[in-house]
ChimeraX commands (.cxc) that place a marker at each C-alpha (Angstrom):
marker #1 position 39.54,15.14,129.89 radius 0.5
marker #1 position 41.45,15.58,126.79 radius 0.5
marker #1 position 42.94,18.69,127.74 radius 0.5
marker #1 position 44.99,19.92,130.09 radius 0.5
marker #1 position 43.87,22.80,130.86 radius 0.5
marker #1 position 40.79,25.29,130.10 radius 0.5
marker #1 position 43.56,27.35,128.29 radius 0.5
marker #1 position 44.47,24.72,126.31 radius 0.5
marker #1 position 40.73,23.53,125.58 radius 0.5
marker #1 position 39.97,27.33,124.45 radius 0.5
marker #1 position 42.86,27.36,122.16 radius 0.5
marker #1 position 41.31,24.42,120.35 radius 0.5
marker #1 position 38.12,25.87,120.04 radius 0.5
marker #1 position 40.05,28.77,118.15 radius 0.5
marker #1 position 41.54,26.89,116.20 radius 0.5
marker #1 position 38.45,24.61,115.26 radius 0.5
marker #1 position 36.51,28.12,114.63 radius 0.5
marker #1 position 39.39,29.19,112.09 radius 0.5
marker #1 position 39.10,25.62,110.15 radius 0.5
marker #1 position 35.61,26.02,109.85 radius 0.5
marker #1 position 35.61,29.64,108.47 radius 0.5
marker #1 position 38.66,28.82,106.26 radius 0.5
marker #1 position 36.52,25.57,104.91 radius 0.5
marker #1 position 33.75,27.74,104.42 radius 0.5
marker #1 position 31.26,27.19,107.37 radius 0.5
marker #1 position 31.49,30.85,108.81 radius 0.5
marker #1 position 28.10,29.96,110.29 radius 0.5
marker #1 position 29.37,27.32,112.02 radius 0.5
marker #1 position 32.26,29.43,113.54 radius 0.5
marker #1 position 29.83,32.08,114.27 radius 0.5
marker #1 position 27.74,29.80,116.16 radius 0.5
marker #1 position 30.85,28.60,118.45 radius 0.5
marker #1 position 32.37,32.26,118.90 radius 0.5
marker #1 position 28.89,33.24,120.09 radius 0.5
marker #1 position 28.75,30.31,122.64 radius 0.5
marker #1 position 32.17,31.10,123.37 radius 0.5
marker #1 position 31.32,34.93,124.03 radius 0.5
marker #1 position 28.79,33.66,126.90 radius 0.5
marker #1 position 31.37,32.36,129.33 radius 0.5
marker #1 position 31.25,33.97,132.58 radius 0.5
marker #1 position 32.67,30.99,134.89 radius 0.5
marker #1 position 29.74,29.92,135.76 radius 0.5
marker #1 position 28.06,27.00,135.05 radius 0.5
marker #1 position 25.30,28.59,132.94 radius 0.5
marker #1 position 27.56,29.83,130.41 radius 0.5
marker #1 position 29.72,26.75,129.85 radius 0.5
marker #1 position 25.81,25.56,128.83 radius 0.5
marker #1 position 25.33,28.03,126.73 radius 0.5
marker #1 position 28.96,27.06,124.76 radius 0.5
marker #1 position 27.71,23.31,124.93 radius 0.5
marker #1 position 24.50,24.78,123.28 radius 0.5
marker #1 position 26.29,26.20,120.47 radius 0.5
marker #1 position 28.90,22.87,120.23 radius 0.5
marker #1 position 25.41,20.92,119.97 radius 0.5
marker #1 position 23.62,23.11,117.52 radius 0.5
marker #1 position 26.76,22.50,115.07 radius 0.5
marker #1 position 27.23,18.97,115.27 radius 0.5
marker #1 position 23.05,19.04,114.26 radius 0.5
marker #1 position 23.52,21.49,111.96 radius 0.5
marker #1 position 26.13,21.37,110.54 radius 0.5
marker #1 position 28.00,18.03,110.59 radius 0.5
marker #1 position 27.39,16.91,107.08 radius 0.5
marker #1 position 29.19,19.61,105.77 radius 0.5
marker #1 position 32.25,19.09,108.51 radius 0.5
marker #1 position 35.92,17.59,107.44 radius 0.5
marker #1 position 35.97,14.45,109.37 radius 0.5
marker #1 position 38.72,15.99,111.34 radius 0.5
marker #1 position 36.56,19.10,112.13 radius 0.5
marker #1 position 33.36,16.60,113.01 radius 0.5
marker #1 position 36.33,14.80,115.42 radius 0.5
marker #1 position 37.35,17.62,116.97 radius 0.5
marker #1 position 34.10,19.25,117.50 radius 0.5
marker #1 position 33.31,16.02,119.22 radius 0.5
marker #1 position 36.31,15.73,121.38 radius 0.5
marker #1 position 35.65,19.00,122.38 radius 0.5
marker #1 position 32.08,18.44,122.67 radius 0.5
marker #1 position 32.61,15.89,125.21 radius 0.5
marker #1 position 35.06,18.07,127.44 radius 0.5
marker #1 position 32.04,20.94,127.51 radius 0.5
marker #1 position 29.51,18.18,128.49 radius 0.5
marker #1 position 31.72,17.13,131.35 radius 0.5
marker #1 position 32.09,20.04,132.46 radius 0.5
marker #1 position 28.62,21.54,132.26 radius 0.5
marker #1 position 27.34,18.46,133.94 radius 0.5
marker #1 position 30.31,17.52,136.20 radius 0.5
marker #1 position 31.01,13.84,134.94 radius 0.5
marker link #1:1,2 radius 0.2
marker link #1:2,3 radius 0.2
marker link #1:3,4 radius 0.2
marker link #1:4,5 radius 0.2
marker link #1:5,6 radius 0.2
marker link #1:6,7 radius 0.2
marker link #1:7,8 radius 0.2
marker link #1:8,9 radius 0.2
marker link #1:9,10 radius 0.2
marker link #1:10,11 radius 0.2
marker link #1:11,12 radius 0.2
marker link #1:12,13 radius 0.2
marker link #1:13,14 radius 0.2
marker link #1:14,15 radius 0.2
marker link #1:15,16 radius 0.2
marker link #1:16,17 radius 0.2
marker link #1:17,18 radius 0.2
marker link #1:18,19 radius 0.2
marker link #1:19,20 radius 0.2
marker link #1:20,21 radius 0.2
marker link #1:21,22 radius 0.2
marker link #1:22,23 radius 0.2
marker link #1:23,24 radius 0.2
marker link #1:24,25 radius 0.2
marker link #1:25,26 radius 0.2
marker link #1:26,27 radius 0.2
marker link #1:27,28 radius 0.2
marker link #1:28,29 radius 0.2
marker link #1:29,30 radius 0.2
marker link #1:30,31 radius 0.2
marker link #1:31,32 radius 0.2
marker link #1:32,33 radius 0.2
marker link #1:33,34 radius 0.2
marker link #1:34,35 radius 0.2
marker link #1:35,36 radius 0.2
marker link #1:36,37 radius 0.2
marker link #1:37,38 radius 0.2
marker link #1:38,39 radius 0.2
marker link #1:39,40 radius 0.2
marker link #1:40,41 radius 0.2
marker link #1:41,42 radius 0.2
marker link #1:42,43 radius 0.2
marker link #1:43,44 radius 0.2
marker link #1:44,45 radius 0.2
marker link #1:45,46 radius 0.2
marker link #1:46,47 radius 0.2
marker link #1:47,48 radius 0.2
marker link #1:48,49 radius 0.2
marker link #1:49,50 radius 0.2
marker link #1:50,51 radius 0.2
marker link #1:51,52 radius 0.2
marker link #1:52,53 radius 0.2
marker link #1:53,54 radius 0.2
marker link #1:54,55 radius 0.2
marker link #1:55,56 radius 0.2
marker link #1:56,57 radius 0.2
marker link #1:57,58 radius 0.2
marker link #1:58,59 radius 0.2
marker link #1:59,60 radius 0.2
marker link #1:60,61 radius 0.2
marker link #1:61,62 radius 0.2
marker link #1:62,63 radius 0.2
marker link #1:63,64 radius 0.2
marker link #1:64,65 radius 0.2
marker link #1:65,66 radius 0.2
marker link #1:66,67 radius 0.2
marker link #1:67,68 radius 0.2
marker link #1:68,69 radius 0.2
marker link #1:69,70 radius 0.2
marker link #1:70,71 radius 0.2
marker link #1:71,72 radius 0.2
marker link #1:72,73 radius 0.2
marker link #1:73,74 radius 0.2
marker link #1:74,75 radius 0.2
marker link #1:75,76 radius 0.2
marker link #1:76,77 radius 0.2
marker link #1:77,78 radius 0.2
marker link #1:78,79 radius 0.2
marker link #1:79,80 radius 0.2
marker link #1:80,81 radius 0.2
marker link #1:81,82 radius 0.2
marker link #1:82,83 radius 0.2
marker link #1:83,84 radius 0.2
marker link #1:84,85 radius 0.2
marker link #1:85,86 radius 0.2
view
């Protein structure tokens, strides 16, 4: 896992939702702060926020920095593993 904690994993989503609105993509950041409003601890909603990751990097990757298409993959990765417990 690339972070240390789900504190610190959240914090990066924040931050990744502020570089996309700043860059322009508020659709993208909408996308992610509506995944990120369906958390409830349970499984189910950490798939709903790995929906929303997904439907971004589909989306809208061609219009991502390459930073923001590596950080929406590093985080990408860290949702996956924890939606399907790798």
């Amino acid at each position: 896992m690339e972070f240390q904690s789900n504190t610190d994993l959240f914090q990066a989503i924040e931050e990744l939702q502020a570089s996309l609105a700043s860059s322009g993509n508020e659709q993208a950041s909408n996308q992610i702060a509506e995944g990120m409003s369906s958390l409830n601890g349970l499984t189910d909603g950490w798939a709903q926020l790995l929906e929303s990751i997904n439907f971004v990097k589909r989306e809208f990757s061609s219009t991502l920095s390459k930073d923001q298409n590596k950080e929406i993959g590093i985080i990408e990765s860290t949702v996956h593993n924890l939606v399907y417990r790798d």
